[in-house]
N, C-alpha and C positions, 0 to 999 in steps of 0.2 A: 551403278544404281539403275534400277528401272524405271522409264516414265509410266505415267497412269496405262497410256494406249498399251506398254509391256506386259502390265499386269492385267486386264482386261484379257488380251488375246494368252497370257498363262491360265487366266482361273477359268476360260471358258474351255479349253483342250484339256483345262484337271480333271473338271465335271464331265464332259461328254467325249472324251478320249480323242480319237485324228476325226480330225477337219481337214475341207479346203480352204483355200486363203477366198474361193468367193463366198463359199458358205460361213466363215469366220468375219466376212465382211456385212453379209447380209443379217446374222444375228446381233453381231456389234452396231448397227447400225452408222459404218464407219464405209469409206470409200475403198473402192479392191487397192486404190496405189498408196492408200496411206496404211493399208493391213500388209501390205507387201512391203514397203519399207520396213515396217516395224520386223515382219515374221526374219527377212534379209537379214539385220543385225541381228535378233535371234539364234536363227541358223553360226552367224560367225562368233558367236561367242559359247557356242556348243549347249545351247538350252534346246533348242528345239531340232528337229531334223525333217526331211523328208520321205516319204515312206511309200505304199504302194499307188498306182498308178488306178485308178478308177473310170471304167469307159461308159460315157452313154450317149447323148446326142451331144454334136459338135467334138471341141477337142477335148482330150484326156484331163481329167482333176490330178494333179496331183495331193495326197491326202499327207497332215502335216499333224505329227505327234511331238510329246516332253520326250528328248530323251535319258532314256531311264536310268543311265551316269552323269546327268545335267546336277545332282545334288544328293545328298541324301538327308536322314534327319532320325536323330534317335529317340523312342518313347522311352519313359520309364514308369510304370504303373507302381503305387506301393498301398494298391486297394488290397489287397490279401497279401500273405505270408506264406511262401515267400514272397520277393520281388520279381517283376520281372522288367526285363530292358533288351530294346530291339532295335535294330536298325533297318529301316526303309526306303526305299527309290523312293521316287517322287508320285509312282503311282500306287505308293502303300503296301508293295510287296517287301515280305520281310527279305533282308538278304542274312542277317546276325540276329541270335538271339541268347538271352543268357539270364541264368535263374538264381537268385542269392539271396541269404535271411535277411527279413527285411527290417532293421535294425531303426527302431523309435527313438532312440537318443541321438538328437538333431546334430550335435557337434562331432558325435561318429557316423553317423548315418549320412551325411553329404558328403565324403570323404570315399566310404564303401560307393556310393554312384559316380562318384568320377572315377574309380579302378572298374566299376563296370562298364562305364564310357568307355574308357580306354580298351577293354577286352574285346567289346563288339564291333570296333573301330577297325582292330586289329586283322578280327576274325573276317570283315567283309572286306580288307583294303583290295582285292586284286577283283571287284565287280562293283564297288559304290563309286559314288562320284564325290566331290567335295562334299565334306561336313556341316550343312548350313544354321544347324542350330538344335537344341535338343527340348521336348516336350516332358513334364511331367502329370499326373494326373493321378489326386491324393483324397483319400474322402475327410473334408471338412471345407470349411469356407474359405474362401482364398479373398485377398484383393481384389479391386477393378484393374488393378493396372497389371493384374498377373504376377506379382514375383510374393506376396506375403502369403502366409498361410495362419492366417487369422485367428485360427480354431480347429484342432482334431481330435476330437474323442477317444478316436481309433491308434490315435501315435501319441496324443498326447500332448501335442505340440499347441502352443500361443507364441503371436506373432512372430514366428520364424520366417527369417528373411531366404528361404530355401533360394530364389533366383541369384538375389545378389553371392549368396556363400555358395553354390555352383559355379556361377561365372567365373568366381576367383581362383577354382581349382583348375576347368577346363578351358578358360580365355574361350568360351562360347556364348552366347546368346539363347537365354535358359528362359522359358514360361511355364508355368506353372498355372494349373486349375483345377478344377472339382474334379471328381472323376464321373459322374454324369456329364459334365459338360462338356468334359474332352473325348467320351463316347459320341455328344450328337453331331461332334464337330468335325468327328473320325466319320461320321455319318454321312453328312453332309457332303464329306470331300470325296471319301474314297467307296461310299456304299453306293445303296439305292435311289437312295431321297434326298441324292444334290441339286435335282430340279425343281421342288418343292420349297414353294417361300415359305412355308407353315408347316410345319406339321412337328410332332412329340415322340422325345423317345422312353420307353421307360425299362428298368435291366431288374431281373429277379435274382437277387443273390442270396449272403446271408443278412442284407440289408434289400432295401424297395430303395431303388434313388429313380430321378426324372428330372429330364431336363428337355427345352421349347426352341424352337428356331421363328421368327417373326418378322413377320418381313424379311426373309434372307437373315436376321442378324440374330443371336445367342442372346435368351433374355434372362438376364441373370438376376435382376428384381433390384430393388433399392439397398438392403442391405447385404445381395449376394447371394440371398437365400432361396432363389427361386427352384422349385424342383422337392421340394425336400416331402415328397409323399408319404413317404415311410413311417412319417410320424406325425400323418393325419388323423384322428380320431375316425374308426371304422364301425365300435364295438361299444356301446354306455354300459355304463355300468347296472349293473343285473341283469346284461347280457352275455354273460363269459369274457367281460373284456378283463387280460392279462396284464399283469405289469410291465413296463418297455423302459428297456435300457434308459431313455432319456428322461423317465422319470414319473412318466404320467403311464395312463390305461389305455388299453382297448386299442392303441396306435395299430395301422397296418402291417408294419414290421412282427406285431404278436400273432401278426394270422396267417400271411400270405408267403414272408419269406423263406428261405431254403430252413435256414436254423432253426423257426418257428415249425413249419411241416416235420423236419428231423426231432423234433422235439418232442410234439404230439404221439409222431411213431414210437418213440422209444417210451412213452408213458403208458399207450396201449400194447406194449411189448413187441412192437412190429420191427421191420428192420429200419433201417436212419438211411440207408443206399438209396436213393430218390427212382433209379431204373429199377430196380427192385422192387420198392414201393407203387410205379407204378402200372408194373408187372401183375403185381400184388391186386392193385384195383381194376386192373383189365379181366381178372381171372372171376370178381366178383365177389372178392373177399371186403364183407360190409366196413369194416373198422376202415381198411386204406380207401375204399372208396369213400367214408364221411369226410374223413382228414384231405383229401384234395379235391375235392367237390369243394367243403366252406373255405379254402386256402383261394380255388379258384372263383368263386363266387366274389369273397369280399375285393378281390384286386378288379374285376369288370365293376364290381359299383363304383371303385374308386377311377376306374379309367371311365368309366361314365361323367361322372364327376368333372375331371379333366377336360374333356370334350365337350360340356356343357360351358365350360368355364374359356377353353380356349378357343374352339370351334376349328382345330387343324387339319389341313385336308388329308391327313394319315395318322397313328398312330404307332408306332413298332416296339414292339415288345419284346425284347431279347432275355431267353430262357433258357434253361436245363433241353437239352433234345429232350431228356423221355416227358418233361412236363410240357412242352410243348404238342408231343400225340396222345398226351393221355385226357383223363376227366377233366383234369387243372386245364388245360389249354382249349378243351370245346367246352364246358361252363362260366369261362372268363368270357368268352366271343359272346356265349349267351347272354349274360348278366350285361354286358356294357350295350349291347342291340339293344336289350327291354327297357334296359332305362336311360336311354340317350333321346331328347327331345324329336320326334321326326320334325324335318323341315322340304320345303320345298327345293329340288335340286338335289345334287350327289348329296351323299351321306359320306363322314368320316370314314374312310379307311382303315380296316385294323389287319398288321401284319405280325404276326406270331416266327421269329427268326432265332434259331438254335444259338447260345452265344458262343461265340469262340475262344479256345484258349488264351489267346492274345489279344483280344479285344480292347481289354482297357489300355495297353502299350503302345497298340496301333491308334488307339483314339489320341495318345499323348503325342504320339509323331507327328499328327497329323496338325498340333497346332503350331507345330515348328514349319510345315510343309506349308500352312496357311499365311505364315507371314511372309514365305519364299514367293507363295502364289500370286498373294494380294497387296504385301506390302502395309502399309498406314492402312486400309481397309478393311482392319481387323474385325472379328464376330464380336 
């Protein structure tokens, strides 16, 4: 097992890559012979290593990284259809990845993820390191404690003990969480914004999901529910607001997301291909330039919103590349500037980042990589 000083000196070399053991000492605000003890065991139990030699005044640093067969850890996302399940080093690079229908009846469906455990397991044994634990990340409400899955609209599922009836298959150590939140937590560990105690992530799919980091720690709200934009009221009625999936009008989800834009296109007969579409609006064809103008309009009020509400020193918006360059991505930057309170000091940050294919899988790894990092000092 790790003591605190272990994990300490792992989650600061997660977040900002090789360190020295004086610079590991100076931000820990720990002694160099008690960081050197600690990094010594370390090194002998094959987690950490030694790496390149760094010169400047006085004598040489030596600079001290994870190494990257120290563990691995597999996501498995079952936000879209199919599934996907990956395996990762410690620093979030995929080494395994493997793709399969992603199967809503709970009693066959946790059976199909343990033969995909086993396939990607397979497929990376002669470059991963030990199996330390496996992430998933599912769209509906989960537990606090990580293993139930409460509510999914999307699979179907109430109170499915998805951790405990994984664990029984793979003899692993299984968590389980939203799939926003195992996005910011993928964020946090292995992106940009690990140094940020604040700040929000929000993903444009065929759903709007968002989820907050606060103080360093994942806020998930009293009953779990924190994040759920998607079906915030954007629209009143006898204002074009649409019906939504969960029952009510005018939700964000009827304006902003992929299937909502896909949707409008195909009503004005245009294409439903989002590059295409906004090829389409580049070119100054009026119909796709309304449809993602008001698509990107009403998501900056609602990230206005957000930032009025949570005041985070960043925002990241993970999107379609082509909605990203197109009208959708500079009238969202617009709309959330104009109506975001000014204040004195920096202003919210907003970053617009293409999402990647395996985004939601590497979010899910990463909260298996987080308990390896942090230990009890979970988000």
């Amino acid at each position: 097992m790790f003591s605190a000083g272990h994990h300490r000196i792992l989650s600061l070399l997660g977040r900002r890559g090789t360190m020295s053991r004086t610079d590991l000492a100076k931000a820990l605000g720990m002694s160099k012979a008690s960081v050197s003890l600690l990094v010594r065991n370390l090194i002998a139990r094959g987690i950490l290593q030694e790496e390149e030699l760094v010169f400047g005044q006085g004598r040489p640093s030596v600079m001290l990284g994870l190494r990257s067969d120290a563990a691995s850890f597999v996501g498995v996302s079952l936000q879209d259809d199919p599934a996907t399940v990956v395996l990762t080093d410690p620093h979030g690079r995929v080494l395994a990845r493997h793709v399969f229908p992603r199967d809503v009846v709970s009693e066959t469906c946790l059976p199909a993820l343990a033969r995909a455990i086993d396939r990607v397991r397979v497929d990376a044994s002669d470059v991963a390191g030990p199996l330390a634990g496996v992430g998933i990340a599912l769209p509906g409400f989960v537990s606090r404690d990580r293993r139930v899955c409460l509510a999914s609209t999307a699979l179907g599922w109430v109170d499915v003990d998805v951790a405990g009836g994984l664990e029984s298959l793979t003899d692993l150590p299984v968590f389980v969480e939203n799939d926003a939140n195992a996005l910011i937590v993928g964020e946090q560990l292995f992106g940009h914004s690990g140094d940020c105690p604040d700040f929000s992530l929000v993903f444009v799919g065929n759903g709007i999901g968002s989820a907050h980091i606060i103080n360093g720690q994942l806020h998930r709200g009293h009953h779990g529910g924190a994040g759920e934009m998607s079906h915030s009221p954007i629209a009143l009625e006898g204002q074009g607001a649409l019906p939504c999936r969960c029952g009510n009008r005018g939700c964000l989800e009827t304006v902003s997301s992929l299937q909502a834009i896909r949707g409008a296109a195909r009503q004005a007969g245009l294409t439903t291909d989002i590059a295409a579409l906004s090829a389409l609006a580049a070119s100054g064809h009026p119909e796709a330039l309304e449809i993602l103008h008001r698509a990107g309009a009403a998501l900056g009020l609602a990230l206005a919103q957000l930032v009025q509400m949570f005041d985070p020193s960043q925002v990241v918006v993970m999107l379609d590349p082509a909605l990203k360059e197109s009208v959708f991505g500079r009238v969202l930057r617009q709309e959330m500037e104009t109506h975001v309170l000014r204040r004195a000091g920096t202003q919210t940050i907003l970053h617009l980042r293409a999402a990647q294919e395996d985004s939601f899988a590497t979010g899910a790894a990463s909260l298996a990589a987080h308990q390896f990092l942090f230990g009890n000092d979970m988000v």
